[in-house]
Backbone as ProteinMPNN parsed JSONL, in Angstrom:
{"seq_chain_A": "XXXXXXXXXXXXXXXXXXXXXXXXXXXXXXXXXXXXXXXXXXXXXXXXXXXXXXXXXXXXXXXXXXXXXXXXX", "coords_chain_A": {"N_chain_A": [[-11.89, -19.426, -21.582], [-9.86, -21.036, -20.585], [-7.831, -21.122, -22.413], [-6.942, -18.353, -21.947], [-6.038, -18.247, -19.186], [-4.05, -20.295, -19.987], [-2.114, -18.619, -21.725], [-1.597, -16.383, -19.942], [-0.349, -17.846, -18.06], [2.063, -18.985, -19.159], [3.041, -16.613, -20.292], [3.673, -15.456, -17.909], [5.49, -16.863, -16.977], [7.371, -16.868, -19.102], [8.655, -14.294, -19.161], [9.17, -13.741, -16.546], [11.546, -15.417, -16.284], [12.903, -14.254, -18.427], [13.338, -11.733, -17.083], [15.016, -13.06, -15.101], [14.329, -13.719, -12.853], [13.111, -14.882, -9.684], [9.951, -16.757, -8.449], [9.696, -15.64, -5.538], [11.218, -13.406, -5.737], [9.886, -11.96, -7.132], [7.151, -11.832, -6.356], [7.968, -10.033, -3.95], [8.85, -7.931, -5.423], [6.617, -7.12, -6.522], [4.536, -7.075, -5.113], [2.435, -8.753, -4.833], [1.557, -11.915, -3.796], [3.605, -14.57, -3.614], [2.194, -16.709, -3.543], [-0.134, -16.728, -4.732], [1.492, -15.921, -7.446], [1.95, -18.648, -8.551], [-0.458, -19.707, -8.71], [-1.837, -18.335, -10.63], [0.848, -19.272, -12.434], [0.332, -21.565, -12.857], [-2.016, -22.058, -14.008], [-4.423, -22.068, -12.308], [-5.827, -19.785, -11.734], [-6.99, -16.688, -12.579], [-5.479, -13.219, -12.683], [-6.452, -10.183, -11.482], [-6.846, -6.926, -13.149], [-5.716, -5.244, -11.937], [-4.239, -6.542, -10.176], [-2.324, -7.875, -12.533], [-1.199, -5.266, -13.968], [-0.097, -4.537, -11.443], [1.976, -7.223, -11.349], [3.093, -6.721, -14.247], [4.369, -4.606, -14.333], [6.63, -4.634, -12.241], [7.902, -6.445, -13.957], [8.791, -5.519, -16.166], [6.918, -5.081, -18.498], [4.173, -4.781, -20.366], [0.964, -5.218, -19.568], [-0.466, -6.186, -21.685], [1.384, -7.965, -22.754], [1.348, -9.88, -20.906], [-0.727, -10.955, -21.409], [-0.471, -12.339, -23.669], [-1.328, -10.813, -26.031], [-1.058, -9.23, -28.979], [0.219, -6.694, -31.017], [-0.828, -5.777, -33.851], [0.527, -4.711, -36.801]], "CA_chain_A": [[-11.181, -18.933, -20.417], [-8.664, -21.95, -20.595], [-7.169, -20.09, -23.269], [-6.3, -16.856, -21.533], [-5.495, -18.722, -18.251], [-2.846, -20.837, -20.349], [-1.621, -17.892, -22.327], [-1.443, -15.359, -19.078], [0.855, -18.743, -17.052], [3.314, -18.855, -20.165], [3.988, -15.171, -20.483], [4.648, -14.873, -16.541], [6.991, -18.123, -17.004], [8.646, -16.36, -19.612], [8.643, -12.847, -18.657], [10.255, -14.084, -15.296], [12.736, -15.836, -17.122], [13.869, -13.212, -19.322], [13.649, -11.095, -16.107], [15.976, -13.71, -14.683], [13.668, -13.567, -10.969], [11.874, -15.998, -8.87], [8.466, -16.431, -7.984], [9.78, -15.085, -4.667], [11.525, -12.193, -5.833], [8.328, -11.068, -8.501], [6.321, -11.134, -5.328], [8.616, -8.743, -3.14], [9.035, -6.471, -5.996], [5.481, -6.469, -7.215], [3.486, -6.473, -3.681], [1.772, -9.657, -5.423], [1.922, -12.79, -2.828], [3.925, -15.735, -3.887], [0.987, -18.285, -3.232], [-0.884, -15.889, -6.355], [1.709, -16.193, -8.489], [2.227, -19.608, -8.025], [-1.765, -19.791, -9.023], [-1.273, -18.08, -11.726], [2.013, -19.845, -13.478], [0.047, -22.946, -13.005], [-2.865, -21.695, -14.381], [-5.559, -22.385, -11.311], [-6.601, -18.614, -11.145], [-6.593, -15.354, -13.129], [-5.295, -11.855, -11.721], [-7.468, -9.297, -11.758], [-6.502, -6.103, -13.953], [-4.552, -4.148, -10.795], [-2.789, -7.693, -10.075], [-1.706, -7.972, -13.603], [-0.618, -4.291, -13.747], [1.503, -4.7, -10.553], [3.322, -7.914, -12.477], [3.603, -6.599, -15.311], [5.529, -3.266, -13.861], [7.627, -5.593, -11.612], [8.996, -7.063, -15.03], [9.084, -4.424, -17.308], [6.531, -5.128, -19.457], [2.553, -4.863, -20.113], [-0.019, -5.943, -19.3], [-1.006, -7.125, -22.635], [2.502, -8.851, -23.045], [1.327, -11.279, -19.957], [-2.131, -11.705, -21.567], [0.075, -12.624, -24.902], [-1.893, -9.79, -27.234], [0.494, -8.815, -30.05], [-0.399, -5.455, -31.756], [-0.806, -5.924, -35.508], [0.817, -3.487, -37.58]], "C_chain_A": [[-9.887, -19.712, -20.21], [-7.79, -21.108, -21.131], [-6.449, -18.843, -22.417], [-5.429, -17.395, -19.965], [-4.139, -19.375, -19.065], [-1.961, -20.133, -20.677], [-0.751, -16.505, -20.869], [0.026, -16.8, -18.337], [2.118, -18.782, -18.004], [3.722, -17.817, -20.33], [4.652, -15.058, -19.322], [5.316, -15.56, -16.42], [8.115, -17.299, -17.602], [9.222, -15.193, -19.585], [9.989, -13.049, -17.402], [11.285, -14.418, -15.582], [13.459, -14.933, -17.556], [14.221, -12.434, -18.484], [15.008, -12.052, -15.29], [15.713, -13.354, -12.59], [12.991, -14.814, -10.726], [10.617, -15.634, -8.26], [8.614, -15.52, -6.538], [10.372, -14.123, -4.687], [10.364, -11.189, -6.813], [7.688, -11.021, -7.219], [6.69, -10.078, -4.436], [8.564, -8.028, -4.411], [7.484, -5.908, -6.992], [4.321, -6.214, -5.963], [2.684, -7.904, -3.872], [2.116, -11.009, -4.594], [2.266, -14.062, -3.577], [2.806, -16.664, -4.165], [0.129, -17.484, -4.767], [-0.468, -16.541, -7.369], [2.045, -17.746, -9.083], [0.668, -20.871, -8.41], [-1.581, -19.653, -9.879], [-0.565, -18.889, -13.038], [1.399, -21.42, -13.456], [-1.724, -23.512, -13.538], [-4.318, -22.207, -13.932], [-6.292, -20.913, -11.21], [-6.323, -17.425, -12.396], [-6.017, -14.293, -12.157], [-6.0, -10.924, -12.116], [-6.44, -8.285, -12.373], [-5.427, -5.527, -13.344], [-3.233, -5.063, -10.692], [-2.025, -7.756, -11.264], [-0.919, -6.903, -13.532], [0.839, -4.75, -13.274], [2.277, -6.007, -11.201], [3.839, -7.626, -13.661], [5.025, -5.008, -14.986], [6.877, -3.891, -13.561], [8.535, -6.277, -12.777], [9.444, -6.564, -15.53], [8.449, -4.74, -18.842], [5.119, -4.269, -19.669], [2.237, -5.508, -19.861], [-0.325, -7.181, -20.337], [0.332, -8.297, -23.101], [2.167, -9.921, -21.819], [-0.036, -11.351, -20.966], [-2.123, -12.778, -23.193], [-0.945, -12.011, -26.505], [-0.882, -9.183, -27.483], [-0.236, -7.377, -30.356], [0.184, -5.8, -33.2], [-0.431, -4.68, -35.783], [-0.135, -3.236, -38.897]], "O_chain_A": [[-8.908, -19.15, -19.719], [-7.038, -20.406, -20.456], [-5.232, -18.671, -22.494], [-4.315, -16.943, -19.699], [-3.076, -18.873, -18.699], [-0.844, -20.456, -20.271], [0.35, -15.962, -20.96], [1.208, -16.474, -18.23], [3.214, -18.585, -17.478], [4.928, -17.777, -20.574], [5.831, -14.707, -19.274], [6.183, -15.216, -15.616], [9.222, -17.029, -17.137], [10.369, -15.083, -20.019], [11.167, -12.691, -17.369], [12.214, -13.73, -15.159], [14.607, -14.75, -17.15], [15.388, -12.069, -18.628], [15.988, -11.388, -14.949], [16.411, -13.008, -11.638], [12.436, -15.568, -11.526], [10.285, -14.576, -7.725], [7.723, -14.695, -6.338], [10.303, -13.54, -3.604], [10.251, -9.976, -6.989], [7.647, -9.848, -6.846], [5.85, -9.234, -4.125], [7.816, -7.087, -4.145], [7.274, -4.941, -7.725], [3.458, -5.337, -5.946], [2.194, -8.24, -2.794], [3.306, -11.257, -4.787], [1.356, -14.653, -4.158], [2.763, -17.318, -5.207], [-0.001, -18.157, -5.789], [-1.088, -17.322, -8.09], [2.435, -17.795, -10.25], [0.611, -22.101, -8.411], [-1.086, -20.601, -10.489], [-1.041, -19.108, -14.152], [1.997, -22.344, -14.009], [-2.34, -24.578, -13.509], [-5.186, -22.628, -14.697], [-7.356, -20.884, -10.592], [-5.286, -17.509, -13.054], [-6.074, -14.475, -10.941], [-6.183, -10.859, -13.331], [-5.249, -8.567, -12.241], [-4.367, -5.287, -13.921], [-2.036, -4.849, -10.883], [-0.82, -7.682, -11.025], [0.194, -7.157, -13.071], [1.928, -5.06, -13.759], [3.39, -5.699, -11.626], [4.86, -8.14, -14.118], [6.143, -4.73, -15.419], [7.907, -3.808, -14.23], [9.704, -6.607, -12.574], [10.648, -6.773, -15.681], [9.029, -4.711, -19.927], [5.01, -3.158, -19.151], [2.806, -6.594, -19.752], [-0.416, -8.396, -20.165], [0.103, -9.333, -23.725], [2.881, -10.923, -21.856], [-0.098, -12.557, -21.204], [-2.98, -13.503, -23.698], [-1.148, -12.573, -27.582], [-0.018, -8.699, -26.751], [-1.306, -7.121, -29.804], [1.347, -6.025, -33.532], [-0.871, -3.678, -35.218], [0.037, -2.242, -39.602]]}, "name": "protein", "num_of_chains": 1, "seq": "XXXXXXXXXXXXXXXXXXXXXXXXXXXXXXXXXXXXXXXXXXXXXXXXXXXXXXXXXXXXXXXXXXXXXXXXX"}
């Protein structure tokens, strides 16, 4: 579970990044409460499937791009 917790706080670091937002603008534009993500990027909590969703929309990605699953060709 470490694993996916570490992997899920480094994608929404870098996701955000590349988005070029703050923890306080990913929460206004995903509905997702600061204090979450904030859990999250510091990898104290998971988000459940819906929470993920709504961050991953808010960036412009997937889901599976925060959970850092590649698709093999």
């Amino acid at each position: 579970m470490s694993e996916l917790k570490e992997a899920i706080a480094r994608a929404l670091r870098v996701k955000r990044a590349e988005a070029g937002v703050s923890q306080e603008e990913l929460a206004k534009r995903s509905g997702v409460s600061v204090d979450a993500i904030r859990s999250y990027e510091r990898q104290m909590s998971l988000p459940l499937l819906e929470t993920a969703y709504k961050l991953a929309e808010a960036l412009g990605c997937t889901v599976n791009d925060l959970c850092g699953i590649t698709k093999e060709v």
